[in-house]
C-alpha positions in Angstrom: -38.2 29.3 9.2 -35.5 30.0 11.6 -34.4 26.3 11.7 -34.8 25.8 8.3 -32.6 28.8 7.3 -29.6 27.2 10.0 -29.9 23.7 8.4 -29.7 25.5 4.9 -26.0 27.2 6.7 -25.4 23.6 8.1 -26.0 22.0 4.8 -23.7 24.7 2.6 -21.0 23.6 5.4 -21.1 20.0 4.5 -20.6 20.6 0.6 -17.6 22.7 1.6 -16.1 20.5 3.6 -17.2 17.0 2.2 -17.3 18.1 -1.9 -21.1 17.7 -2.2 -23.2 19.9 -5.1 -26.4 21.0 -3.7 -27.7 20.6 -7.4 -26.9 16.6 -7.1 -28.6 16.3 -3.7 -31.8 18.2 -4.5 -31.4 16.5 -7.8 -31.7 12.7 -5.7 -33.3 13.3 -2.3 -33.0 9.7 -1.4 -30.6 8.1 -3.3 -28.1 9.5 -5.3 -28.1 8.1 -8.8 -24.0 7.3 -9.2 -24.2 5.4 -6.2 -27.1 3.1 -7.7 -25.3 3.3 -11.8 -22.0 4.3 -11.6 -20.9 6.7 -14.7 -18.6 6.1 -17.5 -16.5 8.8 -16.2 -16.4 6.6 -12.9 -14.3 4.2 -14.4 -12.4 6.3 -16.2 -11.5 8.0 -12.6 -10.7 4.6 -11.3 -8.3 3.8 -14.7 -6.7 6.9 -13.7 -6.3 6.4 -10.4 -4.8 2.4 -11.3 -2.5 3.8 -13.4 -0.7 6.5 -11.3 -0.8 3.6 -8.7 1.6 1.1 -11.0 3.8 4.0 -11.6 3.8 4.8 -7.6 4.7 0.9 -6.5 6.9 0.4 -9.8 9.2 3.7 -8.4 9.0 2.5 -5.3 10.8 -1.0 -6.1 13.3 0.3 -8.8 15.7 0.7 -5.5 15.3 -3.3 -5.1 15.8 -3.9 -8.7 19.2 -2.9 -8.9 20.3 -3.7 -5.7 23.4 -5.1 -6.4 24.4 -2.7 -8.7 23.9 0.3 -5.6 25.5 -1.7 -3.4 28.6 -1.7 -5.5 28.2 1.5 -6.7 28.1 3.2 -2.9 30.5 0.7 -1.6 27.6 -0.2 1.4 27.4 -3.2 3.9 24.1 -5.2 4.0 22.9 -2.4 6.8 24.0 0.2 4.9 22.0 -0.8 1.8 19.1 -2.1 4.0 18.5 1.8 5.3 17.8 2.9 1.4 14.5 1.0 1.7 13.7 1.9 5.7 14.3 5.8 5.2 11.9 5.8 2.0 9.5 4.0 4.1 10.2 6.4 7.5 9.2 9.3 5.2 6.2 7.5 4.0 4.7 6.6 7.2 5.5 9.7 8.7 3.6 11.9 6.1 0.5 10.1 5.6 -1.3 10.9 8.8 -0.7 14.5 7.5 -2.1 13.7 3.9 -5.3 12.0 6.0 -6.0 14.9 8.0 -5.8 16.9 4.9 -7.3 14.6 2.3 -10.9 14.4 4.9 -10.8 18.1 5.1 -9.5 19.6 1.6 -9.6 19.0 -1.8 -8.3 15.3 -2.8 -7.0 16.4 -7.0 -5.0 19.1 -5.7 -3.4 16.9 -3.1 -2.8 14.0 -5.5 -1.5 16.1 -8.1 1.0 17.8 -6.3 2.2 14.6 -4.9 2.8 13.2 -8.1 4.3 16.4 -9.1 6.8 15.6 -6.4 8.1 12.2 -6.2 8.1 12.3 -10.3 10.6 15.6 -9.9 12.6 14.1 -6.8 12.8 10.7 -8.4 14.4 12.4 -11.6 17.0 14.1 -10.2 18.1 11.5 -7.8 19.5 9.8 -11.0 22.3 12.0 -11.6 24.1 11.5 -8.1 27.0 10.4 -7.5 29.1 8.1 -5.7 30.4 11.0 -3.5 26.9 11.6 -2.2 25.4 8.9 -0.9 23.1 10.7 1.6 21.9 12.7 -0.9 20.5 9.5 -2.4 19.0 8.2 0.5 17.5 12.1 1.1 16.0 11.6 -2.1 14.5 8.3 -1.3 12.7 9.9 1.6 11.1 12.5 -0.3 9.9 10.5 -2.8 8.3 8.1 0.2 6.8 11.9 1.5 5.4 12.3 -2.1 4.2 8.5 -2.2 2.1 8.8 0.6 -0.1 11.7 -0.7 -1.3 9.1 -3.1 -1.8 5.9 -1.2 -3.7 7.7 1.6 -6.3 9.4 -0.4 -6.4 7.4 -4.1 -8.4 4.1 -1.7 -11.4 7.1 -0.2 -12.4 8.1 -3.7 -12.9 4.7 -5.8 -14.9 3.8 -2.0 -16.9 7.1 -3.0 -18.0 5.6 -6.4 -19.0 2.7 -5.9 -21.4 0.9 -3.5 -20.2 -2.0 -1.5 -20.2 -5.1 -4.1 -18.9 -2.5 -7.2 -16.4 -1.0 -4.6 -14.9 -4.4 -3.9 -14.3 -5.4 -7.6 -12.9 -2.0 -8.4 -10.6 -1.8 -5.2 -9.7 -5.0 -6.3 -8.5 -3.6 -9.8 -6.9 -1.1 -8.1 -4.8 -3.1 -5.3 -3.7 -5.4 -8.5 -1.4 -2.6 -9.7 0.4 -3.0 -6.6 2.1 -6.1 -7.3 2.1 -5.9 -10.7 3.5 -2.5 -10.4 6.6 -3.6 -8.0 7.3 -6.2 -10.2 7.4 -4.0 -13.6 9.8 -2.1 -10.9 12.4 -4.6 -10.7 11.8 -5.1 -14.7 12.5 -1.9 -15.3 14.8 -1.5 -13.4 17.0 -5.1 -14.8 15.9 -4.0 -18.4 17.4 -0.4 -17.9 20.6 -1.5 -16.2 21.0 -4.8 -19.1 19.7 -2.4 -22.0 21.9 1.3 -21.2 24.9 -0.3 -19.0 24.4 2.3 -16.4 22.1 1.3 -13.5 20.8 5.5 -13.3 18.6 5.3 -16.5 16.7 3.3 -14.3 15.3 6.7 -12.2 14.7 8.5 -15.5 11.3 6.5 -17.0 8.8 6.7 -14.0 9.0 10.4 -13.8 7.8 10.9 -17.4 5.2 7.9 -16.6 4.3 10.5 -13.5 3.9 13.4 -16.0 1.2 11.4 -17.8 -0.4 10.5 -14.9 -0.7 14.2 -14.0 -2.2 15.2 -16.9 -4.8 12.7 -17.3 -5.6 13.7 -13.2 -6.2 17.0 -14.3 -8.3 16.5 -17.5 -10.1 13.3 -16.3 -10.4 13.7 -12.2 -13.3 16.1 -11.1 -12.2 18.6 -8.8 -14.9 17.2 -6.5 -16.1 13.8 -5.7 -19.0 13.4 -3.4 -18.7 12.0 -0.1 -20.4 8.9 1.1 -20.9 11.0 4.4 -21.4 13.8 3.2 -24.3 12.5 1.4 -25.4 10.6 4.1 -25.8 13.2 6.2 -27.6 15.1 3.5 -30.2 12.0 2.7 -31.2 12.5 6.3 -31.4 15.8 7.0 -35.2 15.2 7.5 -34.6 13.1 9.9 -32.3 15.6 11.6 -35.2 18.6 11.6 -37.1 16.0 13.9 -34.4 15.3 16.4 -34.2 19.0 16.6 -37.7 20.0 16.6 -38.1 16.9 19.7 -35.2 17.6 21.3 -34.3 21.9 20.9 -30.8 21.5 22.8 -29.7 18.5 20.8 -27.5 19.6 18.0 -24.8 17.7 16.0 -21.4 18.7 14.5 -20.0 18.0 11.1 -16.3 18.1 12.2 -14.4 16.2 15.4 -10.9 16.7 16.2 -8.1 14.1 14.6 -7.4 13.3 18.1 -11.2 12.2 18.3 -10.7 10.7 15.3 -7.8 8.8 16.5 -9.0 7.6 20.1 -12.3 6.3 18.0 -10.3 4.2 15.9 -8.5 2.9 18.7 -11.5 1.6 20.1 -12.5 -0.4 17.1 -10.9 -3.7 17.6 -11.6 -5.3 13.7 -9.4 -1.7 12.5 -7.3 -2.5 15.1 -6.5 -6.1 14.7 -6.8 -6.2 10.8 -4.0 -3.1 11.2 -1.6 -5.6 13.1 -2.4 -8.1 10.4 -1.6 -5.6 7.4 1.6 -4.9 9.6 2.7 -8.5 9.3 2.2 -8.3 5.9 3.9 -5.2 5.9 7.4 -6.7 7.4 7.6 -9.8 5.3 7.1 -8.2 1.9 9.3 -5.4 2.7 12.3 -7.9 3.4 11.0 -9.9 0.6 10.6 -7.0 -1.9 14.6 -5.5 -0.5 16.6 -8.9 -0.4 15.1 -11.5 -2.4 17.2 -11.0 -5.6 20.8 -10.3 -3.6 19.7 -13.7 -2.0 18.9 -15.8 -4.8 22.2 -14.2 -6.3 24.2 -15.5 -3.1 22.4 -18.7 -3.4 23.8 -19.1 -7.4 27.7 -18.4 -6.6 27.5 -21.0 -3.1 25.8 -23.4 -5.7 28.2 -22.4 -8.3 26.0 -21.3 -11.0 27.2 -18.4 -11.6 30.4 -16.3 -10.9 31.1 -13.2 -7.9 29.7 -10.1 -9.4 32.9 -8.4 -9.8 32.2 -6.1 -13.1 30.7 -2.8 -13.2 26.8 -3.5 -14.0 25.7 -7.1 -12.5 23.7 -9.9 -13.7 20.2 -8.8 -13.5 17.9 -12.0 -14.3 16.9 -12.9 -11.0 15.5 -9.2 -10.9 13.9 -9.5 -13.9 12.6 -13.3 -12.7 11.6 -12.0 -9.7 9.9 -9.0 -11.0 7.9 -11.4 -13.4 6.7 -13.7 -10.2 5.9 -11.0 -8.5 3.9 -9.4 -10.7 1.4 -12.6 -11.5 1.2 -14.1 -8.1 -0.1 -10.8 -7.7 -2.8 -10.6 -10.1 -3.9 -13.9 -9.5 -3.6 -13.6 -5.7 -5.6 -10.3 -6.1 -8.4 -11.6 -8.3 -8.6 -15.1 -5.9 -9.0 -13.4 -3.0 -11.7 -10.7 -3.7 -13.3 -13.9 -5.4 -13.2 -16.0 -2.3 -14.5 -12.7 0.1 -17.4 -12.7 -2.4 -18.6 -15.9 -2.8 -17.8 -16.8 1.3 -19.4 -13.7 2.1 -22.9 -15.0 1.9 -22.6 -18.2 4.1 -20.5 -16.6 6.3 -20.2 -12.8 8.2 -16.6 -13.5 9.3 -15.1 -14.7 6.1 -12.9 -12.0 5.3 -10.7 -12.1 8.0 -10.6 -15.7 8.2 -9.6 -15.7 4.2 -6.9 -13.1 5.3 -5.5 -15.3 8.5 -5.3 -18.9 6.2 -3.2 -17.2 3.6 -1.1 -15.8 6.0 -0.5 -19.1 7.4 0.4 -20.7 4.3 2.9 -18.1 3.0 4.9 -18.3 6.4 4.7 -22.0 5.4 6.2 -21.5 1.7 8.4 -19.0 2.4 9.9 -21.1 5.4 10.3 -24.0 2.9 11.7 -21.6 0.5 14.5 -20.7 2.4 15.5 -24.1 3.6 15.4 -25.3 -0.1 17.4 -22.5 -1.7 21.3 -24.1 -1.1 20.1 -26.9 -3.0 18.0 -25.8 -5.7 16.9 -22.7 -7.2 13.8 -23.9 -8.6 12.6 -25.1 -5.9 13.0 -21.8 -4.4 11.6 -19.9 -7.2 8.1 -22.0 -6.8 7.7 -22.5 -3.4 8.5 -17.7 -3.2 6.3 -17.5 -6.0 3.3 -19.5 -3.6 4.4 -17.3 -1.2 3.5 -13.9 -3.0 0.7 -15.7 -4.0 -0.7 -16.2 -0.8 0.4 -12.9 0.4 -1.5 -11.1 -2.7 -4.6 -12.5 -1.5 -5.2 -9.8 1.6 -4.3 -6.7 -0.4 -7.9 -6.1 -1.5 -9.8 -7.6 1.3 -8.1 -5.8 4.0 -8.9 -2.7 2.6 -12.3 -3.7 2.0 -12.3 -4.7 6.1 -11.0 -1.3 6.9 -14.2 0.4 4.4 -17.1 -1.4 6.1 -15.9 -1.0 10.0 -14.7 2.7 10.0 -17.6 5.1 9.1 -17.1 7.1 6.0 -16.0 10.4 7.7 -12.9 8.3 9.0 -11.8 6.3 6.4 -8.7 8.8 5.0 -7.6 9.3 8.6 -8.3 5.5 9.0 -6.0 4.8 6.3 -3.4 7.0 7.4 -3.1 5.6 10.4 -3.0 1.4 9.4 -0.6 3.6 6.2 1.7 4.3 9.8 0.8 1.2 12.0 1.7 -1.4 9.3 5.3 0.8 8.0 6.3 1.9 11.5 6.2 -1.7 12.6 6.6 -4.0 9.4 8.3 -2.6 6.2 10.3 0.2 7.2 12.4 -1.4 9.7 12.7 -4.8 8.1 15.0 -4.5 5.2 17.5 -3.1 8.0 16.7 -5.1 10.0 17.2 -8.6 7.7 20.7 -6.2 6.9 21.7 -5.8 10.3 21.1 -9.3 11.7 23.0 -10.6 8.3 26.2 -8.2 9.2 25.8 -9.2 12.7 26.0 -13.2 11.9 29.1 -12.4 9.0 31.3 -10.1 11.7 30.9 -13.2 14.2 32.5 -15.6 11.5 35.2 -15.5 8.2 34.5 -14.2 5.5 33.4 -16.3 2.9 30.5 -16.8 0.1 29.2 -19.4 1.9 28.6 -17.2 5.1 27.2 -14.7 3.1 24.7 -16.7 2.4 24.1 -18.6 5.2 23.8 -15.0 7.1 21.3 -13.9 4.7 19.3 -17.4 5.1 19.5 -17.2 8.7 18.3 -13.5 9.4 15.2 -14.0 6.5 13.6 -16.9 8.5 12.1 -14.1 11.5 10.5 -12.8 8.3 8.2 -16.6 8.2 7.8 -16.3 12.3 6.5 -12.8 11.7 3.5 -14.3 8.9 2.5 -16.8 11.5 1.7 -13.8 13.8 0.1 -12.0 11.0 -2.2 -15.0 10.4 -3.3 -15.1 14.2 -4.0 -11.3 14.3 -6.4 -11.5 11.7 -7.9 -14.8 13.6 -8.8 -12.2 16.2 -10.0 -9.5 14.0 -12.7 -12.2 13.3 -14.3 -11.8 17.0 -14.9 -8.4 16.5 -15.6 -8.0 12.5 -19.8 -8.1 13.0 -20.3 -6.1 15.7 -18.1 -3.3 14.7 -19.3 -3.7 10.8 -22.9 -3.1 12.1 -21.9 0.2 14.8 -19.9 1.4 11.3 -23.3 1.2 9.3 -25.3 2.5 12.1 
């Protein structure tokens, strides 16, 4: 009676910590029935959830969208305009291990609703600066990266709660989609809004009322609980557990370890670790991509003389708005190809997922290489051989997730997150749009000033972005030694 009574205590702990209702486990002693037929209300978590994720990524590349059009406004250097990106990015890294530690330990809804609360606010008002305040805008930019992150890190752990593994990778598949087709609606909007009003600032004034919608349907549609994979776990074998303790009377487990514990586990889990330096690749090229691709192609038009120096008040925005379109489906297709491909090469081989990630890593350093060489010379060429590129690039969004969910046990995975969330900005995407800046001022201060070199200097300093894909490919090569044996420890 005694040890029954403490593993009733141990079991009340878990649904506080994990979300659990004792009603659903007593209800479904073996198997809980959402995890074998997901609900209606499932999906319409999951539509939720996509949604707030296009507005998060189409904020996120409004900056990108108009980039020109900032630069003039602020009167910046290529560094200069470069740091908008890397601070927003600083303050995204920074605060997602936070929103990991609190998202496995704490309620999720409140969390994500306050962080959409946030970003939608800071995002609003950062629309009425002016030119005299510069590092007021880039302030703002950081805070909405602090407000970003609350979703990202959390969002991923509860579509991985409500589904099983084959379910979980179509609908994180759905989900990752609205990452590129949300950037690229970013730069739309952000063209359209700049062509349509004349004033590049009505830009920052549509995603925050998108955000208010989002919140709303969070609240009404989002239960304020999701059950935990490990929490449930846990609760499925409690029986087992009464054994262990009625064999062994001095053996007794804990429901909670330290985030340094956390931490140093992770570190020892190569596939996390590899497939984090992979995502980090990743993470470098499409931040330079996603910052400089439009100022580029625009470079690329006046050497080629298609069109004239931007010297008017709001800029030509087309290659924004072409841009935004490529980006948006090579990343559906990209998406839906490469969750295909992990599926059907799944079940002749263990190690496909990685090997799917390294190959079209591979090929976008080889298009994107091209791409630059081609782009003095024509700007179709160009256009195609980026738009394979993305393509190629869209492929790992989903799977590398998916990698991540089957080798870190479910009690890690929002700390998990957060940490590959801090690995793959610290290293790839938040220092390489200043970086790609700095190099380009670097190679213009060492020769005149001209069009031509301003050009050339961009060309030059984007090419480490194709070197850096080629590493990216062989990380997750390596990832593939390790994916079977740490996939089985995760299950065990």
């Amino acid at each position: 009676a005694h040890e029954n009574k403490g593993l009733q205590s141990q079991l009340s702990l878990e649904e506080k910590n994990y979300g659990a209702t004792a009603a659903h486990v007593r209800r479904a002693p073996f198997v809980p029935a959402s995890r074998n037929s997901p609900a209606k209300r499932d999906y319409l978590v999951v539509a939720v959830l996509c949604y707030a994720n296009l507005i998060n990524f189409m904020d996120w590349f409004i900056v990108p969208g108009i980039l020109l059009d900032i630069q003039k406004y602020f009167k910046l250097s290529d560094g200069d305009t470069g740091l908008l990106q890397t601070v927003f990015i600083l303050c995204y890294m920074l605060a997602a291990p936070i929103f990991g530690y609190l998202g496995d330990r704490y309620n999720r809804k409140i969390i994500l609703g306050a962080g959409i609360f946030f970003w939608s606010g800071v995002t609003l008002g950062s629309s009425f600066i002016s030119e005299l305040y510069y590092w007021i805008f880039i302030l703002s930019r950081g805070l909405v990266g602090i407000g970003t992150a609350s979703y990202s890190t959390i969002a991923p752990t509860i579509i991985a709660d409500l589904f099983e593994e084959g379910k979980r990778t179509t609908t994180l598949s759905i989900f990752y989609i609205f990452i590129p087709v949300g950037s690229g609606l970013g730069y739309v909007l952000a063209a359209g809004m700049a062509d349509v009003t004349g004033d590049w600032h009505w830009a920052f004034r549509i995603t925050p009322c998108m955000g208010g919608l989002a919140l709303v349907l969070l609240i009404l549609l989002v239960p304020h609980r999701t059950q935990r994979r490990a929490a449930a776990h846990r609760a499925l074998s409690i029986s087992g557990t009464i054994r262990v303790a009625a064999e062994k009377p001095g053996v007794h487990r804990t429901a909670k370890t330290t985030w340094c514990q956390d931490v140093i586990s992770l570190a020892k889990n190569w596939s996390f670790v590899w497939s984090s330096l992979g995502l980090t690749a990743m993470a470098f090229v499409t931040g330079a991509l996603g910052m400089w691709v439009p100022l580029f192609l625009y470079r690329a038009q006046v050497v080629q003389g298609i069109v004239s120096p931007c010297l008017q008040e709001s800029c030509n925005s087309s290659n924004s708005l072409i841009f935004g379109g490529i980006t948006t489906g090579t990343g559906i297709l990209g998406v839906i190809a490469g969750a295909e491909a992990a599926r059907r090469l799944r079940k002749i081989n263990n190690k496909a997922d990685p090997l799917i990630c390294a190959t079209s890593m591979f090929i976008s350093a080889l298009c994107l290489y091209i791409a630059l060489m081609v782009a003095e010379t024509s700007i179709l060429s160009t256009f195609i051989f980026i738009a394979f590129g993305e393509l190629f690039l869209s492929v790992n969004w989903a799977v590398v997730t998916d990698i991540l969910l089957y080798v870190v046990t479910p009690r890690r995975q929002s700390t998990a997150i957060a940490l590959q969330i801090l690995m793959s900005h610290l290293l790839g995407d938040a220092g390489s749009p200043y970086l790609i800046g700095i190099i380009s001022n670097a190679i213009q201060a060492k020769n005149a000033h001209s069009f031509q070199w301003s050009f050339w200097s961009m060309q030059y300093s984007f090419i480490l972005c194709a070197f850096v894909g080629v590493f990216g490919g062989g990380f997750f090569l390596l990832t593939s030694f390790y994916i079977e044996e740490d996939r089985k420890e995760a299950e065990q």
